[in-house]
C-alpha positions as CSV (number, residue, x, y, z in Angstrom):
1,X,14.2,2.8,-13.1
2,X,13.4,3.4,-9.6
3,X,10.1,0.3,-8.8
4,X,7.8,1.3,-6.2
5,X,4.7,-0.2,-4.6
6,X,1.4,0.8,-3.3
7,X,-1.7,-0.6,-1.9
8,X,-4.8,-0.3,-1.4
9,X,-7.7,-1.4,0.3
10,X,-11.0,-1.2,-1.9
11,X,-15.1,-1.2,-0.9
12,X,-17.0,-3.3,-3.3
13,X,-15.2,-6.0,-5.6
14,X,-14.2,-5.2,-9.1
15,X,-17.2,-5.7,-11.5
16,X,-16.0,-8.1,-14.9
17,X,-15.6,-4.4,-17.0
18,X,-13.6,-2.9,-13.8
19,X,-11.2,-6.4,-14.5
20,X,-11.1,-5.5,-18.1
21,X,-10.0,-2.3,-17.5
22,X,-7.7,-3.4,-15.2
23,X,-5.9,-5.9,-17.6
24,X,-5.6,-2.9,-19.9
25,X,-4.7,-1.0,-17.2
26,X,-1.0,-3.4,-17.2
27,X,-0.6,-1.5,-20.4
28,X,-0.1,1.4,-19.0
29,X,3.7,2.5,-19.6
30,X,5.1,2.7,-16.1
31,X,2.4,0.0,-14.5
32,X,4.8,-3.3,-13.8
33,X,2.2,-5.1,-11.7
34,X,-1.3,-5.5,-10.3
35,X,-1.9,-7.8,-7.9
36,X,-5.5,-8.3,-6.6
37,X,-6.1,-10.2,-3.2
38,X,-9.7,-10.6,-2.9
39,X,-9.8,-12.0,0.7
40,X,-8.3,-8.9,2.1
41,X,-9.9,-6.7,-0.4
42,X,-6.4,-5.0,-1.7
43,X,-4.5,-4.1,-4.9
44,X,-1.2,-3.9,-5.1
45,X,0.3,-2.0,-7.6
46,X,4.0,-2.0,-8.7
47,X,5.1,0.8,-10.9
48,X,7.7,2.7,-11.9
49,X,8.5,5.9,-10.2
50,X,10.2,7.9,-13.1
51,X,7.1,7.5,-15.0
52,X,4.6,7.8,-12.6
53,X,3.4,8.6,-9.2
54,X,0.8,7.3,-5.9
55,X,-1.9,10.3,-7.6
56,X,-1.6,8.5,-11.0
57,X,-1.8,4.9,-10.2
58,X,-4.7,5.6,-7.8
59,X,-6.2,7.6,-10.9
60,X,-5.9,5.0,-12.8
61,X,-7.7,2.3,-10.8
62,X,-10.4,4.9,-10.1
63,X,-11.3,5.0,-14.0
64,X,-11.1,1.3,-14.3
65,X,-14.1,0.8,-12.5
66,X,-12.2,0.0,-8.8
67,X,-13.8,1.8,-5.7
68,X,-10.8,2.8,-3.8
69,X,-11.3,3.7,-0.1
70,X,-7.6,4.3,1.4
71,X,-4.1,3.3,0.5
72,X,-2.5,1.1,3.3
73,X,0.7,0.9,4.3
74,X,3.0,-1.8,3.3
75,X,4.7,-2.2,6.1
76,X,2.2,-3.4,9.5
77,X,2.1,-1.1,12.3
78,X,4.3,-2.9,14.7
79,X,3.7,-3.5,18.1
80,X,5.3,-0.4,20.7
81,X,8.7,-1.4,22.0
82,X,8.6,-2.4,26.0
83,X,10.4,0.2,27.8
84,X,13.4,-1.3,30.0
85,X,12.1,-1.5,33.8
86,X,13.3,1.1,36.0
87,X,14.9,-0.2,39.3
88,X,14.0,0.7,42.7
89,X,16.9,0.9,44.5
90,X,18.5,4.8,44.6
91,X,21.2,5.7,42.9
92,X,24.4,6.2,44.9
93,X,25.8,9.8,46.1
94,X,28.7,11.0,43.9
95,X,32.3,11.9,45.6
C-alpha cells in the first residue's frame, strides 16, 4: 500500500448534504482520511495510491457537493536561500 496525501483549498463551505456525502465519501475503497480545516478553507485527503489517484479523489469531492478551486501543495514555499557575499578584494595572480 503506498499512502499519499493531497489538499486542497475550496471556495464556499460544504453545505450539510456536501458533509453527508463526504462521510460516505470515507467509504470509498482507497479513501483513508478526510480532514476538513475550516479556518484555512482546505481538505486534506489521504488515500491510497494503488487504488487511486489526485484525478479521482478530486472527482470525488467534486460530486459530494465540495467546490474545489486548486490543490495546494503540502509542503510551504520556502523562503530563497541567501547567496554567500562575494568579497572585494581580487583574487591573486597564479605562478
Amino acid at each position: 500500500m503506498t499512502q499519499l496525501e493531497v489538499l486542497y483549498r475550496y471556495e464556499q463551505h460544504p453545505t450539510e448534504a456536501a458533509m453527508l456525502a463526504l462521510g460516505n465519501a470515507r467509504e470509498v475503497y482507497g479513501v483513508r482520511r478526510i480532514h476538513i480545516d475550516k479556518e484555512w478553507k482546505t481538505i486534506l485527503v489521504e488515500y491510497d495510491a494503488t487504488r487511486l489517484n489526485k484525478q479521482v479523489v478530486s472527482q470525488l469531492l467534486r460530486r459530494a457537493g465540495v467546490d474545489l478551486v486548486e490543490e495546494m501543495p503540502l509542503i510551504p514555499p520556502q523562503p530563497p536561500a541567501e547567496t554567500p557575499a562575494t568579497s572585494a578584494a581580487p583574487a591573486a595572480p597564479a605562478k
